[in-house]
C-alpha positions in Angstrom: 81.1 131.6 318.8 79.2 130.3 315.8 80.1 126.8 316.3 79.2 126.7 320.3 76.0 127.4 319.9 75.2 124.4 317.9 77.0 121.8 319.6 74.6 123.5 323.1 71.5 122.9 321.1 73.0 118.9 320.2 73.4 118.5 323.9 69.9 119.5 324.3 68.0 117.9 321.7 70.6 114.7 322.8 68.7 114.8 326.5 65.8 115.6 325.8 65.9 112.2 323.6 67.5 110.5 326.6 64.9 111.5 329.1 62.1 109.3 328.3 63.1 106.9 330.9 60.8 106.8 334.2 61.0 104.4 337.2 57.5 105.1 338.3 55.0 101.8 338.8 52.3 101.7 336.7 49.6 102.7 337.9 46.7 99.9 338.8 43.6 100.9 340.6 43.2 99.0 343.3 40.8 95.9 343.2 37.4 95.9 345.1 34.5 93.2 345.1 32.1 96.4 344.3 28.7 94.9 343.8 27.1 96.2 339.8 23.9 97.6 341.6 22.8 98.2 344.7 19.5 95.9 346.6 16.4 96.7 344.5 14.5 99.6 346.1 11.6 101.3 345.8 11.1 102.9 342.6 11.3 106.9 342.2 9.5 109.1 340.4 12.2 111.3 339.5 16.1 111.5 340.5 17.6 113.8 342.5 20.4 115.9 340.4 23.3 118.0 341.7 21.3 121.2 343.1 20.0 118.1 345.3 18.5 121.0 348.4 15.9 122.5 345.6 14.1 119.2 346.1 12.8 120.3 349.3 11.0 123.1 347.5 12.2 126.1 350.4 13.3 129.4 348.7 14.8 130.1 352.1 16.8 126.7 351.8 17.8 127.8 348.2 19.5 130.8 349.5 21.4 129.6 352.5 23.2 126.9 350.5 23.7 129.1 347.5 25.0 132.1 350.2 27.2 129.3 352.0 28.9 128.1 349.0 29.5 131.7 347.8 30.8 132.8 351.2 31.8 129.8 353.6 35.4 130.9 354.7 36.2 126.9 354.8 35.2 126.9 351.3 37.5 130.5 350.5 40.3 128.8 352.3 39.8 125.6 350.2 40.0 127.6 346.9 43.5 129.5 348.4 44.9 125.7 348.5 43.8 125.2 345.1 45.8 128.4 344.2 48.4 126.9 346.0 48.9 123.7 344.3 48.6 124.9 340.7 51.3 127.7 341.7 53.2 124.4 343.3 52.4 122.2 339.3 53.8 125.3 337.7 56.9 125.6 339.7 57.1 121.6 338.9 56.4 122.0 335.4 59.6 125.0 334.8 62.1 122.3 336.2 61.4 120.2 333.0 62.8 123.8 330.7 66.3 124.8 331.1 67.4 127.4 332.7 68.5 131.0 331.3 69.7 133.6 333.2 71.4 137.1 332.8 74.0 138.5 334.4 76.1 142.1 334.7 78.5 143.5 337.0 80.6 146.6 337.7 83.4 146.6 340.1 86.4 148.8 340.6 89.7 147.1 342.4 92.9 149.3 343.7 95.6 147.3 344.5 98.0 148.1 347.6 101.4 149.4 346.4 103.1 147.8 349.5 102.4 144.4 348.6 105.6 141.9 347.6 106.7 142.5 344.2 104.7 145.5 343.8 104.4 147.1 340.4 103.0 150.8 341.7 105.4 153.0 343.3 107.7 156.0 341.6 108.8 155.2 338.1 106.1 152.7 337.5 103.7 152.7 334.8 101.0 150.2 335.9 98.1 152.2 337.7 96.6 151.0 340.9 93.6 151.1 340.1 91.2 149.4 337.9 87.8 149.2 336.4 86.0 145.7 335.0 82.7 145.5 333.6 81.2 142.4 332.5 77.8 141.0 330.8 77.2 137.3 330.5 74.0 134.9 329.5 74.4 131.8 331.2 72.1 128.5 330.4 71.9 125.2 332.8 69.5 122.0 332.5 69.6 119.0 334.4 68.9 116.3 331.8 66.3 114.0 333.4 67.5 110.5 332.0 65.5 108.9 335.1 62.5 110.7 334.6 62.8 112.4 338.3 62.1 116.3 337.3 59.2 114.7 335.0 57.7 112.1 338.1 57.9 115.0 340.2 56.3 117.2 338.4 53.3 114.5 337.9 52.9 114.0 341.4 52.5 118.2 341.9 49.8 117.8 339.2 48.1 114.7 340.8 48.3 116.7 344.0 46.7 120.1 342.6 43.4 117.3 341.1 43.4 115.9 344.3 42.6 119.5 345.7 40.6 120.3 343.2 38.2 117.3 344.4 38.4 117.7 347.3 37.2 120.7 347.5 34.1 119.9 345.7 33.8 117.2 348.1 33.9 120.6 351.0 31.5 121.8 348.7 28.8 119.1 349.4 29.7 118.9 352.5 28.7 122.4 353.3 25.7 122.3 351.2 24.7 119.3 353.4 26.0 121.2 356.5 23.5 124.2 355.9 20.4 121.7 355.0 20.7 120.2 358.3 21.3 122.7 360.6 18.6 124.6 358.8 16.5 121.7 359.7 17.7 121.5 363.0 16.4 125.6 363.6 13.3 124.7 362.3 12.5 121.6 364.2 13.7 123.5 367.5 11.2 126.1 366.3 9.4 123.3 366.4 9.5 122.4 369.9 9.7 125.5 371.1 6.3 126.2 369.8 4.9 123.2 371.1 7.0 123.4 374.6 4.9 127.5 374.9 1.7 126.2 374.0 1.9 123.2 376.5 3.2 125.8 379.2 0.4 128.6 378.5 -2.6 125.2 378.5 -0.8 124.6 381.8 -0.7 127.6 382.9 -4.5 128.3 382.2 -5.3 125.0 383.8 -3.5 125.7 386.8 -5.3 128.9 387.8 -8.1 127.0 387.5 -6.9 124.2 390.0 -5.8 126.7 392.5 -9.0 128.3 392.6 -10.5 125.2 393.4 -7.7 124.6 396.0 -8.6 127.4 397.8 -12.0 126.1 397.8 -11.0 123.1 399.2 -12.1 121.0 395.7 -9.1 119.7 394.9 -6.3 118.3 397.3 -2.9 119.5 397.7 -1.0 116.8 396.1 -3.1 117.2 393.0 -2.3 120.7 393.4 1.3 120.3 393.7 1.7 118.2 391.2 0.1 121.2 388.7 2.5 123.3 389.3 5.2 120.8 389.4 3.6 120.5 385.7 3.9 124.0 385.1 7.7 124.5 385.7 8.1 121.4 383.5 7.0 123.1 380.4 8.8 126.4 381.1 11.7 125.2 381.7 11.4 123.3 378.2 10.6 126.5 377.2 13.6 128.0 378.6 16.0 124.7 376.7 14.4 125.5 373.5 15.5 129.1 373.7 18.8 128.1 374.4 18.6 125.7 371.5 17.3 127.9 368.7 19.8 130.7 369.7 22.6 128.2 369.7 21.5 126.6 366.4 21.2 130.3 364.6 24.4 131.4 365.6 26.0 128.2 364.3 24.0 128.4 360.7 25.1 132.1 360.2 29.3 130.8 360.5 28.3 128.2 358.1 26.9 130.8 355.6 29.5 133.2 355.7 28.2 136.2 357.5 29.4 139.0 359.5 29.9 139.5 363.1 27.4 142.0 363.5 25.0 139.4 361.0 25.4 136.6 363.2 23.6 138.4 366.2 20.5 138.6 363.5 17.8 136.2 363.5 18.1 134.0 360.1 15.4 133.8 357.8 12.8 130.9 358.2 10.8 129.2 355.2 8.4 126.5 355.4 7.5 125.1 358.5 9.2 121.6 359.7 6.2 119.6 359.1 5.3 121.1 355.6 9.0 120.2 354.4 8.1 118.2 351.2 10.0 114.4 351.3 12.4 114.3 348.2 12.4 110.4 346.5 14.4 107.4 347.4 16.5 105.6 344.9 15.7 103.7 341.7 16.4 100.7 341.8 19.2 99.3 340.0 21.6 101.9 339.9 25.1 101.4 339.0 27.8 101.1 341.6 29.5 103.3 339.1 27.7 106.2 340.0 28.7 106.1 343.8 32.4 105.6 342.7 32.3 109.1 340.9 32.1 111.1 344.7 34.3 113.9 344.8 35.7 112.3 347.9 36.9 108.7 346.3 38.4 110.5 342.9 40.8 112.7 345.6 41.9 109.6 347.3 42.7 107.8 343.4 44.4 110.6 343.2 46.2 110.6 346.3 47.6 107.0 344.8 48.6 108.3 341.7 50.3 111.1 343.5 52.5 108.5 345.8 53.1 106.4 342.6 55.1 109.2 340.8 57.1 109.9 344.4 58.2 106.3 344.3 59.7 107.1 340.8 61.5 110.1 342.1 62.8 107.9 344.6 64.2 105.6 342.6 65.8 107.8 339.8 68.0 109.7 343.4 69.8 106.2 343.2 71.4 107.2 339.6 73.6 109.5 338.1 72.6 113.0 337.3 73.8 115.1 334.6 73.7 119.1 334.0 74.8 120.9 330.7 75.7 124.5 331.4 77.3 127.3 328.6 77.8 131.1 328.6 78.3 133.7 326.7 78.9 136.9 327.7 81.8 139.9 327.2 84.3 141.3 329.8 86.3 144.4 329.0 87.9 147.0 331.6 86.0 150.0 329.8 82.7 150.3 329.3 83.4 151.4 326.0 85.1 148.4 324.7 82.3 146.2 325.8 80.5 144.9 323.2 82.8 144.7 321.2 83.8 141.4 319.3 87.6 141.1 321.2 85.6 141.3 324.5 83.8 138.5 323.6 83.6 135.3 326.6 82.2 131.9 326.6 82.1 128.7 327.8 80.4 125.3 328.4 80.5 121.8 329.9 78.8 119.4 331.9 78.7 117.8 335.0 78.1 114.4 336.1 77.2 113.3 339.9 76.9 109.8 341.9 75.8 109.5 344.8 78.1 107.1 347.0 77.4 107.0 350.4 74.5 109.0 352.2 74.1 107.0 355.2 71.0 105.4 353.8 69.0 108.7 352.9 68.0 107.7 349.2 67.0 104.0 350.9 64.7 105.5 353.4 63.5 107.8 351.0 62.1 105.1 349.0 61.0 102.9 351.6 59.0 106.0 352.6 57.6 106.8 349.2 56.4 102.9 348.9 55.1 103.3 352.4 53.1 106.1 351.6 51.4 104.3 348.6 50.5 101.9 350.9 49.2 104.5 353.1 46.9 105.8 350.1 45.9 102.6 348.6 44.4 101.8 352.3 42.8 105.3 352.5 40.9 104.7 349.0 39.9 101.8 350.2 38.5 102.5 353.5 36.8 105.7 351.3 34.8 103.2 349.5 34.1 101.0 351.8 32.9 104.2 353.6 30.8 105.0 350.8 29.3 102.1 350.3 28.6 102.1 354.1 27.0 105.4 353.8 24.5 104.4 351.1 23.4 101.8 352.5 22.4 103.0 355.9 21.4 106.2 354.5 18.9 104.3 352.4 17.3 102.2 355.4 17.2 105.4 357.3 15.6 107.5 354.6 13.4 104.7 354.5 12.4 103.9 358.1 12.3 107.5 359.6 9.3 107.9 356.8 7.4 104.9 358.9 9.1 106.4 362.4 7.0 109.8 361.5 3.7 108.3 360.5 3.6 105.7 363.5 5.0 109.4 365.5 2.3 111.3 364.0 -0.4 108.2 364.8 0.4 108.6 368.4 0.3 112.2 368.8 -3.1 112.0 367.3 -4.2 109.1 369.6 -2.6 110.7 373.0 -4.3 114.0 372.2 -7.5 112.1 372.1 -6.8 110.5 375.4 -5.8 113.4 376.9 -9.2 115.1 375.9 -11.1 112.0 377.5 -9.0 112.1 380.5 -9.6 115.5 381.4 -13.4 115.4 380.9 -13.7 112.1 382.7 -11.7 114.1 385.8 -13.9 116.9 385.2 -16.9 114.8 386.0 -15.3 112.4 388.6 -14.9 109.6 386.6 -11.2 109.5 387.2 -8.1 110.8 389.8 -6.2 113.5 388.6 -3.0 111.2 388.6 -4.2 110.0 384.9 -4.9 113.5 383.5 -1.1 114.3 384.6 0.1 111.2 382.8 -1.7 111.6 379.4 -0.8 115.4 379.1 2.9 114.4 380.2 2.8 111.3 377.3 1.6 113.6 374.8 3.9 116.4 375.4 6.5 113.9 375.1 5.1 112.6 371.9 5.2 116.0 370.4 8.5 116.9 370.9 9.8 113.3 370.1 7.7 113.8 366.5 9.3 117.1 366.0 12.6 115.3 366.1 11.7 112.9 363.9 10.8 115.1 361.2 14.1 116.1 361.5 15.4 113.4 361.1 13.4 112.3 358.6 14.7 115.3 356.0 18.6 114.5 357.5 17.9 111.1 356.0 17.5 112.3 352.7 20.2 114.8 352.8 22.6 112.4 354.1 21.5 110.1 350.6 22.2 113.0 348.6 25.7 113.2 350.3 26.2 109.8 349.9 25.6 109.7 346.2 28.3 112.4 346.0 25.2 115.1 345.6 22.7 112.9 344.0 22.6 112.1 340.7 21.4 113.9 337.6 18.1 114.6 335.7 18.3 114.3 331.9 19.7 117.4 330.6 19.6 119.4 334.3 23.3 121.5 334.7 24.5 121.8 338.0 24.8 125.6 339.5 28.3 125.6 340.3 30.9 124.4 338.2 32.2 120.6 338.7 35.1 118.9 337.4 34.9 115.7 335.2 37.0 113.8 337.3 36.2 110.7 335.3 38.0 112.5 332.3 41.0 113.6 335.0 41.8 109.7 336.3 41.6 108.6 332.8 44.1 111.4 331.2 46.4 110.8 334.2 46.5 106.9 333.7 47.7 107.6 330.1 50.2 110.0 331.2 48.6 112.8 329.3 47.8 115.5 331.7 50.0 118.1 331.6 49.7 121.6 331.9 46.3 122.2 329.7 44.9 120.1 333.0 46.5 121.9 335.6 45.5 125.8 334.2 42.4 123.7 333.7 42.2 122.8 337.2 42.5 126.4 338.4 40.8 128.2 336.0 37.5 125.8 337.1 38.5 126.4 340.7 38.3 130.1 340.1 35.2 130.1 338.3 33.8 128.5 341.8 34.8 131.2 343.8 33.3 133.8 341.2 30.1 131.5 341.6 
């Protein structure tokens, strides 16, 4: 027994010298014409930085995002997939160890004593029955001389940092998800406001014209079309309801809360119009910084994950090779069974071609270069994306600023004519056809401006979005805990992530859900 152990431990240290060999690609980011900076813009004052929704200076704000993030059951379910795949790396990473197991068994036998030849039966000695106990350790490893347990257990890493991206990339996109709807409550507040103060001047108004209906003052069209006015504005009324209870309902999913919550009333903060407007982009900035999105890192990822598969692929063409041995002792009494006669071993190896499969390992491969393909094209349409977001995000941010003051002009200038229209009917200077049509142009105005505000604030979410969550101030620290995926792409290109990065990986994933 002395000498077997030995000659196990040569056959070990012999494949594990053997299984440096891999049949994976190299992995090449793919090429893109990315421009160094971006169209000169107007200069900042300051830049934006990861807690991008504190811009807008709205404690109320503050605390949905920070509650959503906390809470979201998207984001809870994203962090049970990060689980997932580092449980998935780990099982990866034990198929590069051999494999030791333990084994004992009892089992008592009786033999039939009418069988041919029988030994039992009067004036025999053998007994009938029999008792074996056995204990055994028992070792296997499939050496990897193609590098197939070791490309495999790449891609399960590549995978789990794919995850772990893209569930920061969830994480923005909830944060954006809560900004916007919480924009969206406040510019239907918005409306609604306007839609019941327009109904209640109308209403005022109207008594008014029906007294001097009855008086025989004012004619029945003009009448008519006063109250016709009237059920205008409530029924706006009645839409905006429907709109801000729609609206709250929808933001209390998105931040996590209860069923008997989301019949509340969510919190408001400032009003739409006192929102403050958070800056527009330096100029200059590096296209560098738009290619660290959560989003793009997860599809790089993606590539490297289909590059290892292609190098399991390839390696199921080739021979594999397991060493096994045991060791163990077998005796009929439990008594005699550790002792040194009892003693069992044993060890070999086995050695397997594949030679005909009907074309399984081909398709395989074909399928794993196919699915390279497949990621290469969906990094690249995630740039081009990105690219395509930035820019009209910018021109939006930018022109919705003008949209609201040339708004904001108009409501000013239609609430004037309004005002002279009304006093010029008052004194018969005018039909009441053009009071109707300056209080319906300025209703209209109002509610369009209200809208526009709205927009105006999505614009400059949907930068920070964009820009992967903005980008930082000198020295600010994000509130949440965010992986250096830079770091991650450059440790996998070298082939030196192993496990350190995937309990890395989950340990940063469950410092986000203690968040």
């Amino acid at each position: 027994m002395s000498k077997i152990l030995p000659r196990l431990f040569v056959c070990l240290a012999l494949g594990a010298m053997l299984s440096a060999c891999s049949f994976a690609p190299d992995y090449e980011q793919p090429k893109m014409d990315i421009p160094e900076a971006w169209t000169k813009l107007t200069p900042a004052t300051q830049p934006l930085n990861t807690d991008w929704w504190t811009r807008f200076n709205d404690p109320v704000l503050n605390k949905m995002v920070e509650e959503a993030l906390k809470n979201n059951q998207d984001l809870a379910g994203s962090m049970a997939g990060i689980r997932s795949a580092a449980a998935q790396a780990g099982v990866g990473s034990s198929s590069l160890w051999p494999s030791l197991n333990a084994e004992g068994s009892a089992s008592a036998t009786g033999v039939s004593e009418k069988q041919p030849n029988s030994a039992f039966g009067p004036g025999r000695t053998s007994n009938k029955w029999y008792t074996t106990y056995q204990g055994q350790l028992a070792a296997s490893w499939e050496l990897d001389f193609w590098g197939a347990t070791r490309n495999a257990y790449t891609r399960l890493t590549n995978v789990l940092l794919q995850t772990v991206l893209s569930h920061e990339a969830l994480r923005l996109s909830i944060a954006g998800q809560v900004a916007q709807s919480y924009f969206a409550l406040l510019s239907y507040d918005m409306q609604l406001s306007i839609a019941q103060r327009t109904l209640k001047t109308r209403e005022d108004a109207f008594r008014i014209y029906t007294s001097r209906y009855r008086l025989g003052e004012l004619t029945e069209l003009d009448w008519q079309r006063a109250r016709a006015e009237v059920e205008t504005a409530r029924a706006t009324v009645h839409n905006a309801l429907m709109a801000v209870d729609g609206c709250e309902a929808s933001l209390q999913v998105l931040l996590g809360r209860s069923p008997r919550e989301i019949w509340q009333r969510p919190e408001r903060g400032l009003e739409l119009d006192k929102m403050p407007t958070a800056p527009v982009l330096p100029e200059g900035l590096p296209s560098e910084l738009l290619l660290r999105r959560p989003d793009i890192r997860a599809a790089e990822f993606g590539i490297m994950a289909s590059n290892a598969q292609i190098g399991e692929a390839r390696a199921a063409f080739f021979p594999s090779v397991s060493i096994t041995g045991a060791l163990g002792t077998l005796a009929a009494g439990f008594g005699n069974l550790f002792t040194a006669a009892s003693g069992t071993w044993g060890y070999g190896a086995t050695i397997g071609l594949p030679l005909f499969n009907g074309g399984r390992l081909w398709y395989n491969l074909k399928n794993a270069e196919a699915l390279k393909e497949q990621a290469i094209a969906t990094y690249r349409q995630t740039v081009m994306e990105a690219f395509s977001d930035v820019r009209t995000s910018i021109t939006s941010q930018k022109e919705y600023d003008n949209v609201v003051k040339a708004m904001q002009a108009q409501v000013d200038s239609l609430r004037r004519a309004t005002s002279i229209a009304r006093l010029q009917y008052d004194n018969g200077y005018t039909d009441y056809l053009t009071v109707l049509d300056a209080e319906r142009e300025l209703f209209s105005a109002e509610l369009s401006l209200a809208t526009a505000l709205q927009n105006r604030l999505n614009s400059i979410v949907s930068v920070c979005m964009a820009l992967g969550g903005g980008w930082e101030d000198p020295g600010a620290k994000p509130s949440f805990p965010v992986i250096d995926s830079q770091k991650l792409v450059e440790a996998q290109r070298k082939g030196t992530v192993g496990i350190r990065a995937e309990q890395a990986a989950a340990n940063a994933g469950a410092a986000a859900a203690a968040e």
